[in-house]
FILUM-810352 format. One record per residue: residue number from 1; residue in one letter; x, y, z of N, C-alpha, C, O in turn. Coordinates in Angstrom, 3 decimals, padded with zeros to 6 digits. Each point is the difference from the previous one (the first is absolute). Example, Ala and Ser with C-alpha at 12.3 -4.5 7.8 and 13.67 -1.06 7.14 Angstrom:
SITE     n   res         nx         ny         nz        cax        cay        caz         cx         cy         cz         ox         oy         oz
SITE     1     a    013.190   -005.690    007.800   -000.890    001.190    000.000    000.900    001.200    000.000    001.036   -000.019    000.665
SITE     2     s   -001.386    001.069   -001.385    000.820    001.190    000.060   -000.770    001.090    000.730    000.509    001.108    000.169
END
This chain:
SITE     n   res         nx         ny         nz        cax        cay        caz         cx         cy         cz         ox         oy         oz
SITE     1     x   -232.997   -132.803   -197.118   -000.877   -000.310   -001.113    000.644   -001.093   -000.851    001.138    000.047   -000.467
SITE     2     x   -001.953   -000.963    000.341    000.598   -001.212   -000.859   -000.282    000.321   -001.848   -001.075    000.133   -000.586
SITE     3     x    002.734   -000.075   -000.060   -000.033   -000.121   -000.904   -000.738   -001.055   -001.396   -000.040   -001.162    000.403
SITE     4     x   -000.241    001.222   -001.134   -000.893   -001.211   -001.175    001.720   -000.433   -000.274    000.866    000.873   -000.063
SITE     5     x   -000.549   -002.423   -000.089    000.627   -000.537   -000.254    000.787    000.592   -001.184    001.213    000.187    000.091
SITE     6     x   -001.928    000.112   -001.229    000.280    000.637   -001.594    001.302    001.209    000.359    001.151    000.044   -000.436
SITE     7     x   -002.102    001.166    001.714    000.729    000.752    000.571    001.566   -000.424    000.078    000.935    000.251   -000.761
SITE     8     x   -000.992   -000.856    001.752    001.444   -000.450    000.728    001.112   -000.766   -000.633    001.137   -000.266    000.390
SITE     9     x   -001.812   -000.019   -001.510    000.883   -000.712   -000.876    000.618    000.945   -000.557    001.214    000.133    000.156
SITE    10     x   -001.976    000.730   -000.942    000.295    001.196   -000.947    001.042    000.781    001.139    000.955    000.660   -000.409
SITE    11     x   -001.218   -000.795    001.733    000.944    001.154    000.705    001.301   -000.807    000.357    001.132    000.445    000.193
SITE    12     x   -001.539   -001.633   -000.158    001.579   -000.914    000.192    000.980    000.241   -001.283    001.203    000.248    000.083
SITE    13     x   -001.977   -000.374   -001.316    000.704    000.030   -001.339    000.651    001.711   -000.181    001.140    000.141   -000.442
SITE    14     x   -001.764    000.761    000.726    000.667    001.454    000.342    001.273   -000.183    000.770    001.090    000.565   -000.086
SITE    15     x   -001.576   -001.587    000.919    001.325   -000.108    001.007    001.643   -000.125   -000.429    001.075    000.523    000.291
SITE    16     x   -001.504   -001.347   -000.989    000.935   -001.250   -000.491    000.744    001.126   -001.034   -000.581    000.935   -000.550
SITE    17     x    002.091   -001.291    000.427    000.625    000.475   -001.207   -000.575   -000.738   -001.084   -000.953   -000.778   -000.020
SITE    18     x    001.856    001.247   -001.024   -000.322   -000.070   -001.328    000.288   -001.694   -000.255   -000.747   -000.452   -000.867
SITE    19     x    001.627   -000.487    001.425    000.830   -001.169   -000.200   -001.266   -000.650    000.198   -000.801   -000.456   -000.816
SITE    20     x    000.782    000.539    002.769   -000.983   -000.787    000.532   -001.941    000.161   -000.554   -000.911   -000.792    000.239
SITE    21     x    000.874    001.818   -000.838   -000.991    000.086   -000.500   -000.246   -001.046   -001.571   -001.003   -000.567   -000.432
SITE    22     x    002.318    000.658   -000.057   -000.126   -000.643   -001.231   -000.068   -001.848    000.210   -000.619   -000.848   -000.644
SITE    23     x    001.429    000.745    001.679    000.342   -001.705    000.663   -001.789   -000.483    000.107   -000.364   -001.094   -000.432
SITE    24     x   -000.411    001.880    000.930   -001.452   -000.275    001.169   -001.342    000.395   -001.294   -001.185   -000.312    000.113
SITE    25     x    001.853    001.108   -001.353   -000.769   -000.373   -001.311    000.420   -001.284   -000.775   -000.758   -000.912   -000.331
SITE    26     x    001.974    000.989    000.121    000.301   -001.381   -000.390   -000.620   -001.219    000.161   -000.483   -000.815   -000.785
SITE    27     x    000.631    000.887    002.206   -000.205   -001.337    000.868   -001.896   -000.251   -000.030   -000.470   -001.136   -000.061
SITE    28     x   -000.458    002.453    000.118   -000.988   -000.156   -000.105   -000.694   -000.141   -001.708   -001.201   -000.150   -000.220
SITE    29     x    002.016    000.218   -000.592   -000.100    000.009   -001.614    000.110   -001.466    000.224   -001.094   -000.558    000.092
SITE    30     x    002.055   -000.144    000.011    000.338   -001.568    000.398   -000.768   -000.626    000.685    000.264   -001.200   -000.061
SITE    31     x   -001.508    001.534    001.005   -001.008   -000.582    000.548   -000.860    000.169   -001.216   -000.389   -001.030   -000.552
SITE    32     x    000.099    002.003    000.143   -001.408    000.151   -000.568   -000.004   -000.876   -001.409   -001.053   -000.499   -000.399
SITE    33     x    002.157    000.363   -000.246    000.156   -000.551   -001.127    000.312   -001.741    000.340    000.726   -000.547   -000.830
SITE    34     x   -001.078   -000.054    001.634    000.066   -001.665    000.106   -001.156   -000.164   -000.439   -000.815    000.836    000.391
SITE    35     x    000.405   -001.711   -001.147   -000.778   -000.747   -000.258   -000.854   -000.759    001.106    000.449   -000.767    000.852
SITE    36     x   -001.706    001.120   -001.032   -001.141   -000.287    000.610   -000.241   -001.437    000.693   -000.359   -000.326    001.131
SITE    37     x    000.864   -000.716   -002.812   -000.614   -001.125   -000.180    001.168   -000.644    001.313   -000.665   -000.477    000.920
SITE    38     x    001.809    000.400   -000.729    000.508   -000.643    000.964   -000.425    000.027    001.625   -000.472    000.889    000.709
SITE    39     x    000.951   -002.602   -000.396   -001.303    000.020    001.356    000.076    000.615    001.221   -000.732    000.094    000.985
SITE    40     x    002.343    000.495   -001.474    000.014    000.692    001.345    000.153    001.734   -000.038    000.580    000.629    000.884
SITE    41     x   -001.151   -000.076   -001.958   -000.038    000.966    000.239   -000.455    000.831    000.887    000.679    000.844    000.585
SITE    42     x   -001.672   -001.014   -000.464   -001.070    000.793    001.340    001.072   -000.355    001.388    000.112    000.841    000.892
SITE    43     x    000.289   -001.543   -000.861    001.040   -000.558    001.017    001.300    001.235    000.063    000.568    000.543    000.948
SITE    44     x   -000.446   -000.431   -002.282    001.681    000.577   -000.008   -000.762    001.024   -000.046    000.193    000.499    001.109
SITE    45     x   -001.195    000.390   -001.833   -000.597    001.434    000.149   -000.045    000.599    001.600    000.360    001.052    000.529
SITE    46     x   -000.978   -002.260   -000.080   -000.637    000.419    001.096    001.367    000.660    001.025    000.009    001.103    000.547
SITE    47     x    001.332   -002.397   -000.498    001.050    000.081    000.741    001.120    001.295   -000.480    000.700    000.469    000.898
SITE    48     x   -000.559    000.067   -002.263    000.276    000.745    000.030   -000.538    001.490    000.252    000.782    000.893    000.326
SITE    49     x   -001.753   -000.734   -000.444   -001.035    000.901    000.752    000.156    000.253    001.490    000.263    001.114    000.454
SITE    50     x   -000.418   -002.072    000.194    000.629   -000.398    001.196    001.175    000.826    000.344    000.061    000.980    000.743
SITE    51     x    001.441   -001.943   -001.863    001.261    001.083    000.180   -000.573    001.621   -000.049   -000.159    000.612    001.057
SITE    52     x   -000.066   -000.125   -002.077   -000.400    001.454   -000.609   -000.504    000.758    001.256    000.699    000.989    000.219
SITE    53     x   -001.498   -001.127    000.485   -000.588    000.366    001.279    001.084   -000.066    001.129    000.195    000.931    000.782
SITE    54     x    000.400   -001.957   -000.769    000.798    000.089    001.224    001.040    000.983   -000.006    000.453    000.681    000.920
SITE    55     x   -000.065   -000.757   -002.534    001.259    000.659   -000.616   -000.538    001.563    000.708    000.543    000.474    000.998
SITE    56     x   -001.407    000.023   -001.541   -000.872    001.148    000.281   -000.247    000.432    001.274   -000.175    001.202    000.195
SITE    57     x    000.126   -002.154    000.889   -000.339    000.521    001.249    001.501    000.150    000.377    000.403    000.992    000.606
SITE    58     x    000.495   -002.122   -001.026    001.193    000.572    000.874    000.890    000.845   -000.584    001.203   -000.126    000.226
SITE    59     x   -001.803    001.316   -001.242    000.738    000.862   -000.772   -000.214    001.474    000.886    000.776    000.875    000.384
SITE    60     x   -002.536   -001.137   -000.259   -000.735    000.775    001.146    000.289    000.100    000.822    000.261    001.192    000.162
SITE    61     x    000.048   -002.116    001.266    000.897   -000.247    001.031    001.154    000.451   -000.154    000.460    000.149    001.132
SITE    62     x    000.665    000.317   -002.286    001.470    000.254   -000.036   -000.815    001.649    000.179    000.477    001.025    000.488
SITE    63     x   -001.294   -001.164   -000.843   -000.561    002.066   -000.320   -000.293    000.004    001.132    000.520    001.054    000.367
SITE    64     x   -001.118   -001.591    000.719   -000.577    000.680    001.197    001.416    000.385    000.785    000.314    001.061    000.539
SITE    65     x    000.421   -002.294   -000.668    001.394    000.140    000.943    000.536    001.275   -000.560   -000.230    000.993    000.691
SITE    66     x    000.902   -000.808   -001.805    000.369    001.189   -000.358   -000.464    001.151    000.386    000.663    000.991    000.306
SITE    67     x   -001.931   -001.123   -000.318   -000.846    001.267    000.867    000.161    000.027    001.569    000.311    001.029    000.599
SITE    68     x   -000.471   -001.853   -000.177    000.384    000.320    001.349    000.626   -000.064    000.350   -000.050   -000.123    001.224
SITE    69     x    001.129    000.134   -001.788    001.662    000.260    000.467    000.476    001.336    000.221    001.170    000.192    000.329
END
């Protein structure tokens, strides 16, 4: 059954200690607060979003291995 994105985030962030949880608010507080008006925002939104997801799948991937070990 495929999780809603919102889901999997929320279950990655359970994942995560307390450090790495605080690093991946940080870092997403620091996206949300750039300013609009510069031309490359949608650019840099888009690419760190990008990171955030990847970050996320290969946190997921360290969990499957662990499990099937």
């Amino acid at each position: 059954m495929l999780q809603s994105p919102k889901l999997a985030i929320l279950q990655s962030l359970d994942a995560m200690d307390k450090v790495q949880m605080e690093e991946v608010l940080t870092y997403i507080k620091g996206i949300l607060s750039q300013p609009e008006r510069t031309p490359d925002y949608k650019a840099f939104k888009k690419e760190a979003m990008k990171e955030i997801r990847k970050a996320l799948r290969q946190e997921k991937n360290k969990k499957k291995l662990r499990l099937a070990a």
